[in-house]
C-alpha positions in Angstrom: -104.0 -95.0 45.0 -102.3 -95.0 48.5 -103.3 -93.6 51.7 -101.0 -92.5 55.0 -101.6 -92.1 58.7 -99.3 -91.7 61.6 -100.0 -92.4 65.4 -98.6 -92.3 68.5 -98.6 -95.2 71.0 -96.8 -94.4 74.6 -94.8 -98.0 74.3 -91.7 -99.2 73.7 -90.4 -99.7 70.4 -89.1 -102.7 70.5 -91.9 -104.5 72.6 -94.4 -102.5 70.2 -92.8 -104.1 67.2 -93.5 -107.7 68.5 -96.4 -107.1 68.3 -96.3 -106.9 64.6 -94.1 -109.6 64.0 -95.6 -112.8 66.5 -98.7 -114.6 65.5 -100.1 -115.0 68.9 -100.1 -111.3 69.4 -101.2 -110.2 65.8 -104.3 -112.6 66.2 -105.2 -110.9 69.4 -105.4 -107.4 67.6 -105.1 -107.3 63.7 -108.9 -108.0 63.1 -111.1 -105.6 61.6 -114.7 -105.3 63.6 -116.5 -108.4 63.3 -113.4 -110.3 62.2 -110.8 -112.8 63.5 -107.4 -113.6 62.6 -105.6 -116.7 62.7 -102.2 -116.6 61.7 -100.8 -120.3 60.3 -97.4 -118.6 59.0 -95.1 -115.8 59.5 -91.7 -116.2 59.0 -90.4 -112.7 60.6 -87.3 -112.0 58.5 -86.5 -110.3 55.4 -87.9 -112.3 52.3 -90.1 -114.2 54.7 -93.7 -115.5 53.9 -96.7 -115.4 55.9 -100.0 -116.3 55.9 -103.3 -114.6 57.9 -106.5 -116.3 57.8 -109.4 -113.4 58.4 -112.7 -115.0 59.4 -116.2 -113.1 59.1 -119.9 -113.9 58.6 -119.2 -114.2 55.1 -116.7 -116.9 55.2 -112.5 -116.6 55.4 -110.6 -113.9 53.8 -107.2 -115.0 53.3 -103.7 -112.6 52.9 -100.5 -114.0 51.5 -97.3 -112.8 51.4 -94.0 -111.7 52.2 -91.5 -109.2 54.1 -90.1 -107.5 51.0 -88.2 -105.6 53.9 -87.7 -106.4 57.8 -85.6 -104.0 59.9 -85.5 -104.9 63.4 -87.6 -102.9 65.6 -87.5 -99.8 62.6 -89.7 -100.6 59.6 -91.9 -103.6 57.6 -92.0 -103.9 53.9 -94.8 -106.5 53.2 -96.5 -107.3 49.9 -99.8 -108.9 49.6 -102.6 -110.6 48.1 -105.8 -111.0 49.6 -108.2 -113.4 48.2 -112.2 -113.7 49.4 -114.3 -116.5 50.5 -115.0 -117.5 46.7 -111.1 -117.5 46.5 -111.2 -114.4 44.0 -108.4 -112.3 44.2 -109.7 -108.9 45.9 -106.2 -106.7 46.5 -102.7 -107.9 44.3 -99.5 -106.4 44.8 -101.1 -104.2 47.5 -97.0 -102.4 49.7 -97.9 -102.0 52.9 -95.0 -100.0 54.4 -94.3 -99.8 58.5 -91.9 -97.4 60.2 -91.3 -97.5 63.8 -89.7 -94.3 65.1 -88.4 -94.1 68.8 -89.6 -91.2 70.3 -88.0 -91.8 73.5 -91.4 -91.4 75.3 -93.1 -93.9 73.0 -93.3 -95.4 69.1 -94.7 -93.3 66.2 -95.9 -95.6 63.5 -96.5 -94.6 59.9 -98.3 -96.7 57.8 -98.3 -96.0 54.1 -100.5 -98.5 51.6 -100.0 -98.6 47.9 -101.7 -100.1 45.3 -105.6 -99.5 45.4 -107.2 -99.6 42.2 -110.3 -97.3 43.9 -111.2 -94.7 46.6 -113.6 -97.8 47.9 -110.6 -100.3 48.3 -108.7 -97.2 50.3 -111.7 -96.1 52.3 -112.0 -99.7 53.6 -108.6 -100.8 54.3 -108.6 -97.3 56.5 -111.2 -97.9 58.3 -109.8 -101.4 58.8 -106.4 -100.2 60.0 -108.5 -97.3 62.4 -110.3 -100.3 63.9 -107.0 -102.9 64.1 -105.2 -100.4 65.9 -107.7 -99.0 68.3 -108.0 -103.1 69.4 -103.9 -102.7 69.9 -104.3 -99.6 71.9 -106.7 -101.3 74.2 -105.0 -104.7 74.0 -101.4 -102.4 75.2 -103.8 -100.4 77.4 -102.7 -97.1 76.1 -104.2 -93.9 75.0 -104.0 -94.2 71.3 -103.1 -90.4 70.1 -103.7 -89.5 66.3 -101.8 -87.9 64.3 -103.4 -88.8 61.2 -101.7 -86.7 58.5 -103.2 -88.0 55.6 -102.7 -85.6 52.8 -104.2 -87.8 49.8 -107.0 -89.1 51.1 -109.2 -88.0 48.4 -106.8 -86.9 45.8 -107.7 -88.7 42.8 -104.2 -88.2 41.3 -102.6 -89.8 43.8 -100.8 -92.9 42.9 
């Protein structure tokens, strides 16, 4: 199962995409609600491993993995593994896939996520993505503007 959205931020695509890409500036936005983020390592190149430590009331959530593609300023390729306070593996294998298109007047971003194994699991890492990014949009202070074209949102056939 996979789901898609698309949004608009009015900001460079290159300063937008370090954003992504350094650990002091993920940890100041890629949180859900009630969470924070501690990033021990990224290594921001193609093949490279990182680490992100997600803290809540109910203890640390930790996400490993790696870049399976990093262009530049254009698009992220990360697959990860996300493991709960108890240390049991929640997500495996989950593609998380990033494109950053220049629209001159700002960046569209399309995230695509593959590899739920429920409409729970997708529901949740949506509304965690909706909440990381509105934190990004007020951290950039910019108007976020949605464009959410998520065709398979509740299409059980999806992939």
């Amino acid at each position: 199962m996979k789901f898609t959205m698309t949004k608009f931020f009015p900001v460079e695509r290159d300063k937008f995409f370090s954003y992504w890409t350094t650990p002091k500036y993920l940890e100041l936005w890629s949180s859900p609600d009630g969470m924070s983020l501690k990033v021990p390592e990224l290594e921001a190149r193609q093949g490279g491993k990182y680490r992100f430590e997600h803290t809540s009331d109910n203890g640390l959530y930790v996400c490993t993995g790696y870049f399976k593609e990093f262009i530049e300023d254009q698009k992220l390729v990360q697959i990860d593994t996300v493991k709960d306070p108890r240390g049991a593996v929640i997500l495996q294998n989950l593609e998380s896939i990033i494109d950053f298109k220049d629209l001159g007047t700002g960046t569209d971003i399309s995230i695509s996520v593959i590899g739920f194994t429920d409409q729970k699991q997708v529901d949740e890492c949506r509304t965690s993505w909706e909440q990381c990014l509105d934190r990004l949009s007020s951290l950039l202070k910019v108007d976020l503007i949605e464009e959410d074209r998520d065709e398979d949102r509740h299409d059980p056939l999806s992939p």
